[in-house]
GURO-194398 format. One record per residue: residue number from 1; residue in one letter; chain; x, y negated, z of N, C-alpha, C in turn. Coordinates in pm, whole numbers. Each point is the difference from the previous one (the first is absolute). Layout:
BEGIN
{k:NUM r:A c:A n_X:X n_Y:Y n_Z:Z ca_X:X ca_Y:Y ca_Z:Z c_X:X c_Y:Y c_Z:Z}
...
REM end
This chain:
BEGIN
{k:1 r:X c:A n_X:-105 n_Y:424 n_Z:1942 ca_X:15 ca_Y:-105 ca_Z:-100 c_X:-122 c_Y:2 c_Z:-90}
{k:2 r:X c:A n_X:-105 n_Y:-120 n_Z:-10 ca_X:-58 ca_Y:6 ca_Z:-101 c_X:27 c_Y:33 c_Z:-151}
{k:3 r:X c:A n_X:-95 n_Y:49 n_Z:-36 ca_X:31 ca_Y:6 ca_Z:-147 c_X:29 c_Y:-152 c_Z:-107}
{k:4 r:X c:A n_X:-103 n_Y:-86 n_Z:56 ca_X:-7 ca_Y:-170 ca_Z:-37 c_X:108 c_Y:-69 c_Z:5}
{k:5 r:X c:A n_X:96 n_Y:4 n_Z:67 ca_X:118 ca_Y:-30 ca_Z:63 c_X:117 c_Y:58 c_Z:-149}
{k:6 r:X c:A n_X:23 n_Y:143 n_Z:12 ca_X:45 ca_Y:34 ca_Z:-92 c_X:-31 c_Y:-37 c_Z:-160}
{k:7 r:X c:A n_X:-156 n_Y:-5 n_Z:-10 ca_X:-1 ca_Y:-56 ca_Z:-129 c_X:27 c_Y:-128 c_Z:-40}
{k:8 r:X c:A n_X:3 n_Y:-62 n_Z:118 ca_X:33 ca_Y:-188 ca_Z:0 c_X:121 c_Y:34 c_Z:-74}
{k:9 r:X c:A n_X:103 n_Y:71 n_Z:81 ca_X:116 ca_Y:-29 ca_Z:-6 c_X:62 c_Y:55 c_Z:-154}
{k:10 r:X c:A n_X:-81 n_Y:88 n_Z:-20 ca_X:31 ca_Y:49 ca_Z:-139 c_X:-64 c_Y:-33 c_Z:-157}
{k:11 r:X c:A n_X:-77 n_Y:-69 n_Z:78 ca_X:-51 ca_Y:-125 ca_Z:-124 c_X:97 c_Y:-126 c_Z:3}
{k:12 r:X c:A n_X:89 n_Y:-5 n_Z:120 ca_X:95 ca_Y:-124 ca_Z:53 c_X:103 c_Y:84 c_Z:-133}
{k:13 r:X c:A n_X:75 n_Y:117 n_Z:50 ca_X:144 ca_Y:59 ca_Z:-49 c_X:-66 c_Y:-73 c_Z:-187}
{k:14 r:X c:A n_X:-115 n_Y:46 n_Z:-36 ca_X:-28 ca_Y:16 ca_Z:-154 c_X:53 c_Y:-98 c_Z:-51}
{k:15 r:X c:A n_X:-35 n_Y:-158 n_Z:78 ca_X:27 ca_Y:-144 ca_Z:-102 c_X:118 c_Y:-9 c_Z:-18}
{k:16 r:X c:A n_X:83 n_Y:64 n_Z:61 ca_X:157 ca_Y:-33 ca_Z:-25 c_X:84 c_Y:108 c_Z:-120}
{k:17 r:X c:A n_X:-49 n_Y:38 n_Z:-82 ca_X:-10 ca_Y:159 ca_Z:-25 c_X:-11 c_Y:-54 c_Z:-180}
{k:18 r:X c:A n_X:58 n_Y:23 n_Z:-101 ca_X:-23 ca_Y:-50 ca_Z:-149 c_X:-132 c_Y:115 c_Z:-46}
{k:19 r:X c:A n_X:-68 n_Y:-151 n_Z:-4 ca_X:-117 ca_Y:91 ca_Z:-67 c_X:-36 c_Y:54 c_Z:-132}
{k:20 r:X c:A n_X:-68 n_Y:149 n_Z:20 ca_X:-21 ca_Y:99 ca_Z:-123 c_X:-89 c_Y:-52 c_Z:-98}
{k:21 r:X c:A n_X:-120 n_Y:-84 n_Z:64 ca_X:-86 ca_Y:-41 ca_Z:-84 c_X:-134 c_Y:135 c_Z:55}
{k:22 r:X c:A n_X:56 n_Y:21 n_Z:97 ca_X:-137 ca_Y:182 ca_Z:22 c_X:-28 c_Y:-60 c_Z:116}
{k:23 r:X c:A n_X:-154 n_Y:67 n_Z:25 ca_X:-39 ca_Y:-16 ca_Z:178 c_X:46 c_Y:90 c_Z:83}
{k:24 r:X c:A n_X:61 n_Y:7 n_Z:88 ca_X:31 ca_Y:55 ca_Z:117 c_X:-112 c_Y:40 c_Z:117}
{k:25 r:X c:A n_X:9 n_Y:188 n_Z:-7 ca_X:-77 ca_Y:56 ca_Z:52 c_X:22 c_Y:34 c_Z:127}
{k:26 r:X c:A n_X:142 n_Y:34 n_Z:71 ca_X:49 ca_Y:31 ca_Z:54 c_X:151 c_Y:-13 c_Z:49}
{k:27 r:X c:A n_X:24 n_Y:-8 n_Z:119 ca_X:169 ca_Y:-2 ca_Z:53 c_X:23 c_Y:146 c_Z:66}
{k:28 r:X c:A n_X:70 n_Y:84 n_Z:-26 ca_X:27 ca_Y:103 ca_Z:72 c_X:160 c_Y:45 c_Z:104}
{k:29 r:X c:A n_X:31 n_Y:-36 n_Z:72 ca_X:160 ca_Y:-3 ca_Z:47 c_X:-15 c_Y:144 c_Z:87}
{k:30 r:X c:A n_X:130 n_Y:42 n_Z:-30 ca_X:-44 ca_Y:164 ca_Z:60 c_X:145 c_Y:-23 c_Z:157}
{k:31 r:X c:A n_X:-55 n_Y:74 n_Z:104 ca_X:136 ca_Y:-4 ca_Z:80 c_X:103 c_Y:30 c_Z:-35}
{k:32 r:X c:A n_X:43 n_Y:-5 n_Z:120 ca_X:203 ca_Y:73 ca_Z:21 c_X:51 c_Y:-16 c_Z:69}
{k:33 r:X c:A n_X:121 n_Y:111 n_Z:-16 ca_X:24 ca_Y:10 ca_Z:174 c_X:156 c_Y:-4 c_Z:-18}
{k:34 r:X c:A n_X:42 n_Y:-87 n_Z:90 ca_X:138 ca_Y:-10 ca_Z:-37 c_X:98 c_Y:90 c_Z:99}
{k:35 r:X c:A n_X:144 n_Y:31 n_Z:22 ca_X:61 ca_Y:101 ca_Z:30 c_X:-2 c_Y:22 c_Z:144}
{k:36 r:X c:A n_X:-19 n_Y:-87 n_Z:47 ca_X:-60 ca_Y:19 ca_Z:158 c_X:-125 c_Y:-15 c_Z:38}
{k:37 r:X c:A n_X:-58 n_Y:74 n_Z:-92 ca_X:-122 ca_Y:66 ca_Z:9 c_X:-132 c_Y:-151 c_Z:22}
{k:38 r:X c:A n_X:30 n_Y:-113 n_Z:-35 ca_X:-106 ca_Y:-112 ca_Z:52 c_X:-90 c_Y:-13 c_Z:-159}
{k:39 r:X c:A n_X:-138 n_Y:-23 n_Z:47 ca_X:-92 ca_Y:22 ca_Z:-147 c_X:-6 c_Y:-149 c_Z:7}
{k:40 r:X c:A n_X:-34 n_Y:-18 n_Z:-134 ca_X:-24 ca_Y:-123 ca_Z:-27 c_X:-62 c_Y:11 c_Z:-180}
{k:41 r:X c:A n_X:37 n_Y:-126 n_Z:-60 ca_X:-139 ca_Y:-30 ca_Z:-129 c_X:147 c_Y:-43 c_Z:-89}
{k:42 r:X c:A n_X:-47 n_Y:72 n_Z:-126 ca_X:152 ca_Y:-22 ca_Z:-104 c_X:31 c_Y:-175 c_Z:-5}
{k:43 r:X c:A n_X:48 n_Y:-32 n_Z:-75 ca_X:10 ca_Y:-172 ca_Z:-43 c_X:-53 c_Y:-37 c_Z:-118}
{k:44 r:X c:A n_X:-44 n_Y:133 n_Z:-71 ca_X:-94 ca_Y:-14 ca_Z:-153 c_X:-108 c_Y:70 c_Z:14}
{k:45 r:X c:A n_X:-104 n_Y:-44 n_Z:-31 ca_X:-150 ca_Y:32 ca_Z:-25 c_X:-29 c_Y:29 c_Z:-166}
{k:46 r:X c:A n_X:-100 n_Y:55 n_Z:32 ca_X:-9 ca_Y:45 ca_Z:-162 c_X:-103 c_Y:-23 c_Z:-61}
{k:47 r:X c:A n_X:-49 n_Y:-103 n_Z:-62 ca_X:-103 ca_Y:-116 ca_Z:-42 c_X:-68 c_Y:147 c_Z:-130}
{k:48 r:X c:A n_X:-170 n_Y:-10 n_Z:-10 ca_X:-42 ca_Y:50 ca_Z:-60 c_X:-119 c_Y:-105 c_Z:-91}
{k:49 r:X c:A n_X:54 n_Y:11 n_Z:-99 ca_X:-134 ca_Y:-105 ca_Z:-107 c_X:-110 c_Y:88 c_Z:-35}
{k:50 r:X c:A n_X:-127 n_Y:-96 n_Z:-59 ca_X:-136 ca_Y:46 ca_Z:-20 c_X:36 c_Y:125 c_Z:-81}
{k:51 r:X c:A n_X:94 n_Y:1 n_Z:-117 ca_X:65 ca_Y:131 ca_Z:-87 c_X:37 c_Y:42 c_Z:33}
{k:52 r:X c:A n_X:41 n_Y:70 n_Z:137 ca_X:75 ca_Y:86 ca_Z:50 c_X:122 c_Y:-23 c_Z:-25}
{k:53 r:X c:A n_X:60 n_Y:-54 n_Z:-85 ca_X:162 ca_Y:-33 ca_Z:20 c_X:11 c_Y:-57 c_Z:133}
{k:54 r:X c:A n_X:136 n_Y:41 n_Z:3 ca_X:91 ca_Y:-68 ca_Z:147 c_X:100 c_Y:-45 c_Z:5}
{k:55 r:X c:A n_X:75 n_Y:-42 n_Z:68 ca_X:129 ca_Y:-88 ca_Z:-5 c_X:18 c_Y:-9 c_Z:159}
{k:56 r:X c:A n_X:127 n_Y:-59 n_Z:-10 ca_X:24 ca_Y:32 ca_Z:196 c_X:61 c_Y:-175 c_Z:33}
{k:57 r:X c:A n_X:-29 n_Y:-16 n_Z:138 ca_X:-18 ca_Y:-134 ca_Z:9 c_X:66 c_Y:-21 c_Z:113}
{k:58 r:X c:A n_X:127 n_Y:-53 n_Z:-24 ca_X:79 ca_Y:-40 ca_Z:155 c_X:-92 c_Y:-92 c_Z:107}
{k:59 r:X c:A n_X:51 n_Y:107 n_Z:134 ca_X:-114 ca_Y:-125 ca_Z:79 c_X:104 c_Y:-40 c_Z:166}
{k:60 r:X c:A n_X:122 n_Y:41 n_Z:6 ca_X:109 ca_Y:-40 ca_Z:79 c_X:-35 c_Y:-141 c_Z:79}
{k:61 r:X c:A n_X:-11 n_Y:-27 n_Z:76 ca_X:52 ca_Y:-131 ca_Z:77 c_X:-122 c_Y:-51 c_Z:-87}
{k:62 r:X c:A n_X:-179 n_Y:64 n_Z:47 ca_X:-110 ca_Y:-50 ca_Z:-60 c_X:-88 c_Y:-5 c_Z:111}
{k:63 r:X c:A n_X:-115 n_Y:-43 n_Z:-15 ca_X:-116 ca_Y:-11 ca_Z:107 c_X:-23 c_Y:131 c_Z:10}
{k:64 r:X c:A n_X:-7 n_Y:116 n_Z:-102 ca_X:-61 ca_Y:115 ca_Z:-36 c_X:88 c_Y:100 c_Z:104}
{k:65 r:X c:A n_X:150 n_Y:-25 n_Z:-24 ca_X:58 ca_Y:34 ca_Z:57 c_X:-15 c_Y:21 c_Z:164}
{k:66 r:X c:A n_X:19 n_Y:-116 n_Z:71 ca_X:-23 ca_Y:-43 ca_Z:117 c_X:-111 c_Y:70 c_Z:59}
{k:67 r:X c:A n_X:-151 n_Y:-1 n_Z:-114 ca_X:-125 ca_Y:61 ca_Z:25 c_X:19 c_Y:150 c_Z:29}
{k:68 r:X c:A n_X:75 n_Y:43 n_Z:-114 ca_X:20 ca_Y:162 ca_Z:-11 c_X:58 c_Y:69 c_Z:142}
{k:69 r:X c:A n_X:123 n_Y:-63 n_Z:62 ca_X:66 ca_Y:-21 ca_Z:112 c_X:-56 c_Y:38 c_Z:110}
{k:70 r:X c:A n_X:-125 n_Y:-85 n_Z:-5 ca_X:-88 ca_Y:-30 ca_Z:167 c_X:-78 c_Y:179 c_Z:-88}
{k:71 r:X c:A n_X:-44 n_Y:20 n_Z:-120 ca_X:-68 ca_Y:93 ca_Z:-23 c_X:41 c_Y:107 c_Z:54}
{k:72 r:X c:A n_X:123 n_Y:22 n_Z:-65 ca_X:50 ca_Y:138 ca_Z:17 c_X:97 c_Y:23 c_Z:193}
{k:73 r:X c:A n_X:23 n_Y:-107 n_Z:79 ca_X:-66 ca_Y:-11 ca_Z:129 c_X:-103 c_Y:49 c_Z:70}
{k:74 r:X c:A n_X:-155 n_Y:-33 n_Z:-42 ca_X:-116 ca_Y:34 ca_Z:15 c_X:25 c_Y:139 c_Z:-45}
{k:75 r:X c:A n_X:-20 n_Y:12 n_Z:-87 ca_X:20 ca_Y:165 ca_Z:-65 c_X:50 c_Y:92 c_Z:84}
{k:76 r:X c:A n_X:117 n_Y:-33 n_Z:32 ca_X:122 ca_Y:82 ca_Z:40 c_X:-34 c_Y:64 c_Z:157}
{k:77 r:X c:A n_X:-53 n_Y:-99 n_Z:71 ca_X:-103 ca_Y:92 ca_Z:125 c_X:-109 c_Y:34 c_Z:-20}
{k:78 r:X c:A n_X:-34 n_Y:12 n_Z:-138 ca_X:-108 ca_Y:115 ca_Z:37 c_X:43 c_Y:141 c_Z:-94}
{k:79 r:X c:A n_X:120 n_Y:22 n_Z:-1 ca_X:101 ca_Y:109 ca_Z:-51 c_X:57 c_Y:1 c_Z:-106}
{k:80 r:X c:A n_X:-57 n_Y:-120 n_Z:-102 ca_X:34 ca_Y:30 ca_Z:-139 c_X:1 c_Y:-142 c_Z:-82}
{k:81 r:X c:A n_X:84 n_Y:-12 n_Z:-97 ca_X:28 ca_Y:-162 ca_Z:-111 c_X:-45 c_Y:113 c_Z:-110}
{k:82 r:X c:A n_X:-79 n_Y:-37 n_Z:-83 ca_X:-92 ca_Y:59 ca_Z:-95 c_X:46 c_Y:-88 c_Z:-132}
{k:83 r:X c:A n_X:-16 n_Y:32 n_Z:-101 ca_X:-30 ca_Y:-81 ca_Z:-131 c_X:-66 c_Y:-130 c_Z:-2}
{k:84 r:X c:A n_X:22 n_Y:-79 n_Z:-49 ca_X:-114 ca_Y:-142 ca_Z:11 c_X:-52 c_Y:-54 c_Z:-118}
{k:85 r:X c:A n_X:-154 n_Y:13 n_Z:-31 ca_X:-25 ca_Y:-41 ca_Z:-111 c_X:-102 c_Y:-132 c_Z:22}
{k:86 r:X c:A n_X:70 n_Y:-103 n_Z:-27 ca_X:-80 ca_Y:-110 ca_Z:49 c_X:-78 c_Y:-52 c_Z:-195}
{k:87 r:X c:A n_X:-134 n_Y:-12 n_Z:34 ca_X:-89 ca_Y:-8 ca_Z:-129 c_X:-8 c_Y:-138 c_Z:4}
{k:88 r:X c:A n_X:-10 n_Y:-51 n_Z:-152 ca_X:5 ca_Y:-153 ca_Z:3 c_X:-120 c_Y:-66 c_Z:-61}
{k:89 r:X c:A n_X:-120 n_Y:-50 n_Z:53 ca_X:-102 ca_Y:-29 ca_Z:-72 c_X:-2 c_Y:-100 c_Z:-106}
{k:90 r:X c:A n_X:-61 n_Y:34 n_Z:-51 ca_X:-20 ca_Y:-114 ca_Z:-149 c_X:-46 c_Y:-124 c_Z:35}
{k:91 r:X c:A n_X:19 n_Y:-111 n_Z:-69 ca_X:-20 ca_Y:-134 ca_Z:69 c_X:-173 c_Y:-6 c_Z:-34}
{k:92 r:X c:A n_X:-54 n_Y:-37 n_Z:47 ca_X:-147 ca_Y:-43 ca_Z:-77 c_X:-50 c_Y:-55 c_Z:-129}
{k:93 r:X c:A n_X:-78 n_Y:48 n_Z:-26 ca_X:-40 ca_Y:-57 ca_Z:-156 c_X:6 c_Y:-189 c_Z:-10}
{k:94 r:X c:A n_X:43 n_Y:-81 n_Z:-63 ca_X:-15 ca_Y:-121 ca_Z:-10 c_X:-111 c_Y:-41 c_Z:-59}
{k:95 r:X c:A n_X:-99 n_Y:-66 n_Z:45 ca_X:-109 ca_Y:-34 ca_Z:-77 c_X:44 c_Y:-54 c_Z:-129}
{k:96 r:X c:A n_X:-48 n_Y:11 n_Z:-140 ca_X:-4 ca_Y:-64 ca_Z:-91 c_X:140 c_Y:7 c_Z:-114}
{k:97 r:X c:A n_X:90 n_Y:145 n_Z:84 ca_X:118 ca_Y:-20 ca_Z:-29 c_X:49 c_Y:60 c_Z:-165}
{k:98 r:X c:A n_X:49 n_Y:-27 n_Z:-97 ca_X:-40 ca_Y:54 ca_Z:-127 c_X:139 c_Y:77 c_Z:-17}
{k:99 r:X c:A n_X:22 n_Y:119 n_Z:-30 ca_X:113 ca_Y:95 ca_Z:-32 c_X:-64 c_Y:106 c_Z:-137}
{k:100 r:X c:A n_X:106 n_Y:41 n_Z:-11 ca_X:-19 ca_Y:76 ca_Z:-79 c_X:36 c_Y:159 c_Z:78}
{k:101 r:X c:A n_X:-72 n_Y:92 n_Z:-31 ca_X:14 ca_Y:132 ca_Z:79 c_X:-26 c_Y:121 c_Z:-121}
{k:102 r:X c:A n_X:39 n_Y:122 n_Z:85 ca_X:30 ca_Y:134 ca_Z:-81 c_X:-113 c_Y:52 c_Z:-97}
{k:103 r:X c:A n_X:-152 n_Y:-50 n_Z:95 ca_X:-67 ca_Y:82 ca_Z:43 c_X:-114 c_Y:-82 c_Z:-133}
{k:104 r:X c:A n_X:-26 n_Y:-151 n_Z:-33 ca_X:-35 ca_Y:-74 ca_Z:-52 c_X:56 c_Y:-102 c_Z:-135}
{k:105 r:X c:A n_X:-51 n_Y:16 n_Z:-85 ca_X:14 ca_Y:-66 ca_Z:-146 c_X:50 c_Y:-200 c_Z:43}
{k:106 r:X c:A n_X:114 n_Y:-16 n_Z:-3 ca_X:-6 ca_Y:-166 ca_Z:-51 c_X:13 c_Y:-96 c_Z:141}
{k:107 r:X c:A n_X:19 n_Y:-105 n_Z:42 ca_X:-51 ca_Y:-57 ca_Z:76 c_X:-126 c_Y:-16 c_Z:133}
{k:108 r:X c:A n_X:30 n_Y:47 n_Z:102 ca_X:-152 ca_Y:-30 ca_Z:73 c_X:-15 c_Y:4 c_Z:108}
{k:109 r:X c:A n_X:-108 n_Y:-27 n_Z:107 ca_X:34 ca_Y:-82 ca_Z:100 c_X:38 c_Y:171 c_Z:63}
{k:110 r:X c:A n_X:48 n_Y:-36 n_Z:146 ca_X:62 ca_Y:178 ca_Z:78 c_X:-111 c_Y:18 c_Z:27}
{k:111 r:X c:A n_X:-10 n_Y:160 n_Z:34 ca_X:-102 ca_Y:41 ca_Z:73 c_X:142 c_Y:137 c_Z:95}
{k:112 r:X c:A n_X:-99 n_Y:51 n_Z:96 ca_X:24 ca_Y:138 ca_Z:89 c_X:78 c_Y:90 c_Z:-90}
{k:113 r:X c:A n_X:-85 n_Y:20 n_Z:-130 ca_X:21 ca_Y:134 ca_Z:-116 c_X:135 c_Y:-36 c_Z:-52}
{k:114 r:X c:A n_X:42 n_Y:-177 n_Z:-7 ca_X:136 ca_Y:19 ca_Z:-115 c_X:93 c_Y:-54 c_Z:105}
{k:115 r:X c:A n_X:73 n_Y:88 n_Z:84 ca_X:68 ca_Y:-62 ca_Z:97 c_X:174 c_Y:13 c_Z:-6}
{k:116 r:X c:A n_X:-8 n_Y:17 n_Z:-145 ca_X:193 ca_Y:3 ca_Z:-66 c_X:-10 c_Y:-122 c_Z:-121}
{k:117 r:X c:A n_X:-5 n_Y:-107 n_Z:52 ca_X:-1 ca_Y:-80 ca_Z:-141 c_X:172 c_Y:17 c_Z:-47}
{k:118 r:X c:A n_X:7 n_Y:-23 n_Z:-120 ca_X:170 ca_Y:-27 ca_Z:-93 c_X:-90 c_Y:-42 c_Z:-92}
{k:119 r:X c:A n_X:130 n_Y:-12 n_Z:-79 ca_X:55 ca_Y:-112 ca_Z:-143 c_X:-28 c_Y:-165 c_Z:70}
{k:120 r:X c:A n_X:15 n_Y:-49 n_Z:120 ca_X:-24 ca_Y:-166 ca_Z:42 c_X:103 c_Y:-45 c_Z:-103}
{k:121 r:X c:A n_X:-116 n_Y:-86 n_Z:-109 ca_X:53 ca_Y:-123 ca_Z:-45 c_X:-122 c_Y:-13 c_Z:-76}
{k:122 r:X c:A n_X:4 n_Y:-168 n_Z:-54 ca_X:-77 ca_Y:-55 ca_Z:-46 c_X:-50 c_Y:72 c_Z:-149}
{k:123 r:X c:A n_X:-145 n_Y:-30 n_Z:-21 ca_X:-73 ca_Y:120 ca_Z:-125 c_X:-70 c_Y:-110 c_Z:-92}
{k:124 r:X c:A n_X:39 n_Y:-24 n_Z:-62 ca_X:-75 ca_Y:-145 ca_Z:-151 c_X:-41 c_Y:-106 c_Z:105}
{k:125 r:X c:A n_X:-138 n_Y:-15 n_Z:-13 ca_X:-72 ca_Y:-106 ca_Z:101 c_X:-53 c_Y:26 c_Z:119}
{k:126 r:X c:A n_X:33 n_Y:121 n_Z:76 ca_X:-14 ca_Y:51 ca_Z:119 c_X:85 c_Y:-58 c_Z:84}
{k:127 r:X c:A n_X:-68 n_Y:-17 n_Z:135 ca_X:125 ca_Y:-96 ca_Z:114 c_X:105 c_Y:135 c_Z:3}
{k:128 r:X c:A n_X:99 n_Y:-28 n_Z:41 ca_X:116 ca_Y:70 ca_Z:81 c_X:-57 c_Y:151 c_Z:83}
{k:129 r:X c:A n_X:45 n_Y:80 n_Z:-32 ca_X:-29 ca_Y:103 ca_Z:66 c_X:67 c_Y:32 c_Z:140}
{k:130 r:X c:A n_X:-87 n_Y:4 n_Z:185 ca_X:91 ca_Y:-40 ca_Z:72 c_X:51 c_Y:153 c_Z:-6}
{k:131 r:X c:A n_X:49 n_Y:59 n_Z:135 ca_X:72 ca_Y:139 ca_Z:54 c_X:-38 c_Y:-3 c_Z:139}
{k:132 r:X c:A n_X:-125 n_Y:94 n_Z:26 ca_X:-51 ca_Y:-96 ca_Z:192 c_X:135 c_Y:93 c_Z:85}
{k:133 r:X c:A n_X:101 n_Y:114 n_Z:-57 ca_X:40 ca_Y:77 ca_Z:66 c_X:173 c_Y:-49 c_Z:41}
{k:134 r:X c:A n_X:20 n_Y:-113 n_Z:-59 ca_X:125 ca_Y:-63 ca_Z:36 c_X:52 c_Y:-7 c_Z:113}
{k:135 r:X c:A n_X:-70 n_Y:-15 n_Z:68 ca_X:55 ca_Y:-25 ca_Z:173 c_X:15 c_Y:194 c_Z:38}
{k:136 r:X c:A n_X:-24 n_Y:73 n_Z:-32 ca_X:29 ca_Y:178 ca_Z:38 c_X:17 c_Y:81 c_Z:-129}
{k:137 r:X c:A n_X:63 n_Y:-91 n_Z:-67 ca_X:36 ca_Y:125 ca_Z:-115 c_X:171 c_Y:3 c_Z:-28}
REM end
């Protein structure tokens, strides 16, 4: 199973999921083995934000699911269903995009360096502050 595949699908599980307002670094779902001994992938994953907080994220009757499935399949002949930590990349910088971040004073356009914007909302005569991390946070 590709790794690409899995992260599709776990950038898929995220949109359905009430968002923290944090970027999402990571999905981690650990196996299990149920009483007649068959391995397989829990039904909750365990979502990790840019802060290291976590929270756990039902993914039952999901693409991720289905994915994990064929994974731990693959896995399983070559002796072992392992831990799964599928990493979730950051969306790309938006050209021109203005947030406010941790790292920087006030209003200003993103760069690489401020890649946690908060406080989105409008600042005196400054446009709207967007959030580029909405779609994976």
């Amino acid at each position: 199973m590709e790794i690409s595949e899995l992260t599709s699908a776990a950038s898929e599980a995220l949109q359905y999921r009430e968002s923290t307002g944090k970027a999402v670094t990571s999905v981690t779902v650990e196996p299990s083995r149920d009483t007649s001994g068959w391995i397989s992938y829990e039904g909750t994953a365990l979502v990790t934000h840019h802060d290291g907080e976590t929270q756990t994220l039902n993914i039952r009757d999901t693409r991720l699911s289905a994915a994990l499935e064929q994974h731990a399949n693959d896995e399983a002949e070559l002796g072992s269903v392992p831990t799964v930590v599928i990493p979730i990349p950051l969306p790309a910088v938006t050209p021109n995009s203005r947030v406010r971040c941790e790292e920087h004073p006030g209003v200003h356009i993103e760069t690489v360096a401020c890649r946690w914007p908060h406080n989105v909302h409008a600042d005196g005569t400054e446009p709207q502050v967007g959030h580029p991390y909405r779609a994976t946070d």
